[in-house]
C-alpha positions as CSV (number, residue, x, y, z in Angstrom):
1,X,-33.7,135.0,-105.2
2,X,-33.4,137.1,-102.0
3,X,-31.0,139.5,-101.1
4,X,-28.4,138.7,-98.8
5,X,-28.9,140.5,-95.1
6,X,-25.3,141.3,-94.4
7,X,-24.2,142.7,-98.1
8,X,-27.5,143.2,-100.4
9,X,-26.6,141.0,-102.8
10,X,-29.0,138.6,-104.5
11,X,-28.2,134.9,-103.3
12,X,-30.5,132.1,-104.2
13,X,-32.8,130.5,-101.5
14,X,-32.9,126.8,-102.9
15,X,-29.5,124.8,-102.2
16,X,-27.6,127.8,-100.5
17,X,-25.9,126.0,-97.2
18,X,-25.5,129.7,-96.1
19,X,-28.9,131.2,-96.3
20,X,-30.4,133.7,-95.9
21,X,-26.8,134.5,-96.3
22,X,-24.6,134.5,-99.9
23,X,-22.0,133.4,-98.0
24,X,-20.0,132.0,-94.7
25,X,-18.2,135.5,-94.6
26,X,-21.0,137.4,-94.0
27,X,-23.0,134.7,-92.2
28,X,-20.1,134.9,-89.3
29,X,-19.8,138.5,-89.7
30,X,-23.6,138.9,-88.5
31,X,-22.6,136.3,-85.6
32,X,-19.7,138.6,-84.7
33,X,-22.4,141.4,-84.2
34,X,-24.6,139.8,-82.5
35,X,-22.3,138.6,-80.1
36,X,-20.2,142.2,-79.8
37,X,-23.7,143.3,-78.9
38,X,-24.4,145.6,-82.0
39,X,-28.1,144.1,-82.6
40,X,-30.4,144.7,-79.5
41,X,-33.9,143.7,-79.7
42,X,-36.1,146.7,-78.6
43,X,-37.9,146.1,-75.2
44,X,-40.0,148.4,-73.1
45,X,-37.7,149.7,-70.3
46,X,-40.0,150.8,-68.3
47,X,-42.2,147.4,-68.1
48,X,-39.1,145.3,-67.5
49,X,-38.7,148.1,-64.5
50,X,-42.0,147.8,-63.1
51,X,-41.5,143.7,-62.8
52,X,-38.2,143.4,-61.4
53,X,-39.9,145.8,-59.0
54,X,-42.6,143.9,-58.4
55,X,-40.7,140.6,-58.0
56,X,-38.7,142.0,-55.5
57,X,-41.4,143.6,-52.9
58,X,-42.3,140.1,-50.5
């Protein structure tokens, strides 16, 4: 058993079509955030600065 991402509630691994999610309702409600942009993956501004930089100096 693990708990569900989306809700917290305990869903079963083994035979779940949704996994990690219990269900499709809150499978495609963690789609709908990704895609409105409420996830970010953390990143180091300043390093992606420093090579956009670099890429543009010829």
């Amino acid at each position: 058993m693990i708990k569900c991402p989306q809700c917290r509630k305990p869903v079963a691994w083994e035979g779940n079509l949704n996994r990690p999610f219990c269900s499709e309702r809150c499978r495609l409600l963690d789609l709908g955030n990704w895609a409105s942009e409420n996830y970010r993956i953390a990143s180091d501004e300043r390093a992606n600065q420093e090579e956009s930089d670099s890429e543009n100096t010829f």
